[in-house]
N, C-alpha and C positions, 0 to 999 in steps of 0.2 A: 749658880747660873753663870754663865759666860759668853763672851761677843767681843768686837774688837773698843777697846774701854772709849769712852765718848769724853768730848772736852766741856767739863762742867762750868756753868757760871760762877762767877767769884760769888753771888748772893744768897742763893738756895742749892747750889751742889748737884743743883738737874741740868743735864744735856742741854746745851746751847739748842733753839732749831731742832727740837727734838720731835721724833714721829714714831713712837709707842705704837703699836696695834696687838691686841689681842685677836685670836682669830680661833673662834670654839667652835661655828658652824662647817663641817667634813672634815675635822679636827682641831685637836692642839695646838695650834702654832703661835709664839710672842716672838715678835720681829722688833730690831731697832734701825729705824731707819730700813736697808737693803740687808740691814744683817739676822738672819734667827737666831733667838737665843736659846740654851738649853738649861732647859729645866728641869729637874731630878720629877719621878710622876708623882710624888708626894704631895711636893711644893704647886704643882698643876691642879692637882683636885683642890688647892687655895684658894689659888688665882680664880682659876674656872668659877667656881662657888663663890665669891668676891664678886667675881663681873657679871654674875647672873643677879647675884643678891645683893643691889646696890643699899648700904646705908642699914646692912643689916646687923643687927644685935651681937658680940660674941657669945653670948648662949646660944641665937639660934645656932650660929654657921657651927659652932662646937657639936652641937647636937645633930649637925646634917651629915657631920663628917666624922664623926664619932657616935654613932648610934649603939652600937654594942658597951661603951665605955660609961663609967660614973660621970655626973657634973663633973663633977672636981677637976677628974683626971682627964675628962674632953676639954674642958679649958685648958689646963696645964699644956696639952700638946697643940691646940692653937695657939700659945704665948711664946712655945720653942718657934714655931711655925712662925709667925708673924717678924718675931725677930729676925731669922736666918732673912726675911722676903724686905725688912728695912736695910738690910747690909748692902744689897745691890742695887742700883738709881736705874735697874731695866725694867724694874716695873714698879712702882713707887708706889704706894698707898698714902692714906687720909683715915686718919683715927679724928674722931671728935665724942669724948665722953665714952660711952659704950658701944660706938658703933665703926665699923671700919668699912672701907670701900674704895677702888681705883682713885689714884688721881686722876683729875680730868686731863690729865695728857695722854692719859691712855687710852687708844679708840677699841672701841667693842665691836667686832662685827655684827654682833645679836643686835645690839643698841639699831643699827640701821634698819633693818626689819622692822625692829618695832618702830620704830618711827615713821617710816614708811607705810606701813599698816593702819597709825594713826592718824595718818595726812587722810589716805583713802576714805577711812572710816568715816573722817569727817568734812566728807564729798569734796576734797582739792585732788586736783591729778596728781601723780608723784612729777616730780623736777625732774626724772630722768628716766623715763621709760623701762628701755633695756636695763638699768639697773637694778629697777623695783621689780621688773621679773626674777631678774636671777638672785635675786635677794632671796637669804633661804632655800635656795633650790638644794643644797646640801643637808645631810640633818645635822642634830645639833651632838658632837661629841662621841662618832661611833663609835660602838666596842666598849663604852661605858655603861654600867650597869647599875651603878648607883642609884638609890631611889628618887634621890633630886633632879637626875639625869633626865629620869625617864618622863619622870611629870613633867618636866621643863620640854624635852624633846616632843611629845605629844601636845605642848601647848601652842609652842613656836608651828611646828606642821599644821596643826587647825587654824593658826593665824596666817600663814601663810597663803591657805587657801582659798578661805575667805578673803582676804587680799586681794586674789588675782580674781575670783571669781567678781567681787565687788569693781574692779578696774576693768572686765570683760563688761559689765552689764552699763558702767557710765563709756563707755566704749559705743555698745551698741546704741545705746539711748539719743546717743550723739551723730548716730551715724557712720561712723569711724568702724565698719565690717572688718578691715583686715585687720586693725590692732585689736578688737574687739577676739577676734579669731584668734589671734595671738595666745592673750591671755588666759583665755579659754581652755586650750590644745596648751598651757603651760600648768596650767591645775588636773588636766586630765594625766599627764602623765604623772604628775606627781604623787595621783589616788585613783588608778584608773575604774576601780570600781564604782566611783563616788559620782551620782546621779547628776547632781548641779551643773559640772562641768560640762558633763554630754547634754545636757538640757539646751543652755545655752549655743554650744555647738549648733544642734537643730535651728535654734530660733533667728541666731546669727543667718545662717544659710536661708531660712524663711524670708527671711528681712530682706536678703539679696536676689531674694526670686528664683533661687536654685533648688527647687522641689527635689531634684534627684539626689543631692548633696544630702538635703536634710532625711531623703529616707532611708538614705546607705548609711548617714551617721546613726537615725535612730535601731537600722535591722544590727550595726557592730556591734553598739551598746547591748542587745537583748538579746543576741546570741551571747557576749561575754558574759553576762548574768543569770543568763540558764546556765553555761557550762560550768560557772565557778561556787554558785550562789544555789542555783537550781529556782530561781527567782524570774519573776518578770517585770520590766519597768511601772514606776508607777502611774495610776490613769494619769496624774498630769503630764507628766513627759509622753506618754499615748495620745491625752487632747491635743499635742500641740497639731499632732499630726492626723486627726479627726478625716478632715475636709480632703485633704490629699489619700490618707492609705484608703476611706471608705470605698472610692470605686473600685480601687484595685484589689480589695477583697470581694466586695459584689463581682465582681468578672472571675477572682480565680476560686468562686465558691461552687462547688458541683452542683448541679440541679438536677432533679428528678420529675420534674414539673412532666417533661413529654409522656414517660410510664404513669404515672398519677392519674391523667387523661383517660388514658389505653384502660387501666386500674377499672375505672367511673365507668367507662363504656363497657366495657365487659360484664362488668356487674350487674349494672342494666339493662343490659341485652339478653345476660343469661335466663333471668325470669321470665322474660316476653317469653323466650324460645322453647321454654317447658310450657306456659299456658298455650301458646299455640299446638305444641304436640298432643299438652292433655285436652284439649278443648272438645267435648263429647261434639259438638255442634259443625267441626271441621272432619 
């Protein structure tokens, strides 16, 4: 790895003022300070693995990154590995006994997410709005295919969304419609098939007395789900909108009610009009 070399402390040989970041969410990237540094992709499926897997065992991480390989021999090539990644002070690690993992001067982009997610989860607003949107709006490690990758990629994306959907609905609860909306319209794009979002949508708009808003949100959603899905929203995302589409299906329903009439009268008329003709008495 290589950067422009940092001035180390005389007592631990790390970066005076130093600002590590790892950054796996829309990619690769380990920055020092203003500078990237370059990492062979070897040594990245390490790091990567490392910062996903804080405090994890070298069995496991040997075994995530050497799946085809013996025990023996996936360890060995995480001890080559580990060494080459102790040579250089751009991303430092933390062995204790059998486990390894970033030094805490190394910031994780993923780590904010989750954190973020967990403030939410446990009903505090996030400290920073616009931040906690755009958290995760990237996924986690494109163009990876790893099977750690993907589990992890699909776990952070469900967390995310829940996230924002969960920050959409203490949003609306509060009264707060347009960041409510925000949130909202920041989960639907980011799964736009995904029901929650557009729920929401509707309901936000309901809140705000905008009937028309909430029926154009709910007809986008169920057109896009016939066309993609061949699907139709579910009755609850339907209930929400009960009381409002009801008339407007009674009005645009055809009736046949006037022929119906004509139908009855005809019918009953015809018989009169043969008993009169047969009537020997007339």
């Amino acid at each position: 790895m290589a950067a422009v070399p940092p001035t180390p402390t005389p007592t631990t040989g790390q970066p005076h003022d130093v600002d590590i970041r790892l950054h796996l969410l829309g990619g690769f990237r380990l920055t020092h300070g203003d500078t990237p540094v370059s990492v062979p992709r070897g040594l990245q499926r390490i790091i990567a693995l490392i910062g996903l897997r804080p405090g994890a065992t070298r069995t496991h991480l040997a075994g995530l990154l050497w799946p085809e390989a013996t025990e023996e021999r996936a360890l060995s090539s995480l001890r080559t590995a580990l060494w080459r990644l102790r040579q250089d002070p751009y991303c430092p690690l933390t062995t204790a006994a059998d486990t390894v993992r970033l030094d805490p001067l190394v910031r994780v982009d993923v780590d904010l997410l989750v954190d973020t997610a967990g403030r939410v989860r446990d009903g505090h607003a996030p400290g920073d709005a616009p931040e906690a949107l755009a958290a995760g709006r990237h996924d986690l490690l494109p163009g990876w295919y790893d099977d750690w990758v993907l589990a992890d990629r699909e776990r952070l994306r469900q967390l995310r969304l829940h996230m924002l959907e969960q920050v959409a609905g203490q949003h609306l609860a509060a009264g707060r419609h347009g960041e409510a909306l925000e949130a909202a319209l920041e989960a639907m794009a980011a799964e736009p098939l995904r029901e929650t979002p557009h729920r929401l949508v509707v309901r936000i708009h309901l809140a705000e007395g905008n009937a028309f808003e909430a029926v154009h949100a709910y007809y986008v959603y169920r057109d896009l789900l016939l066309r993609e899905l061949r699907l139709e929203p579910s009755p609850a995302m339907s209930a929400l909108l009960a009381e409002t589409l009801d008339p407007i299906r009674r009005a645009s329903r055809p009736t046949s009610e006037p022929r119906r009439h004509m139908v009855t009268r005809a019918a009953s008329s015809g018989p009169m009009t043969m008993r009169h003709r047969t009537d020997p008495g007339r």
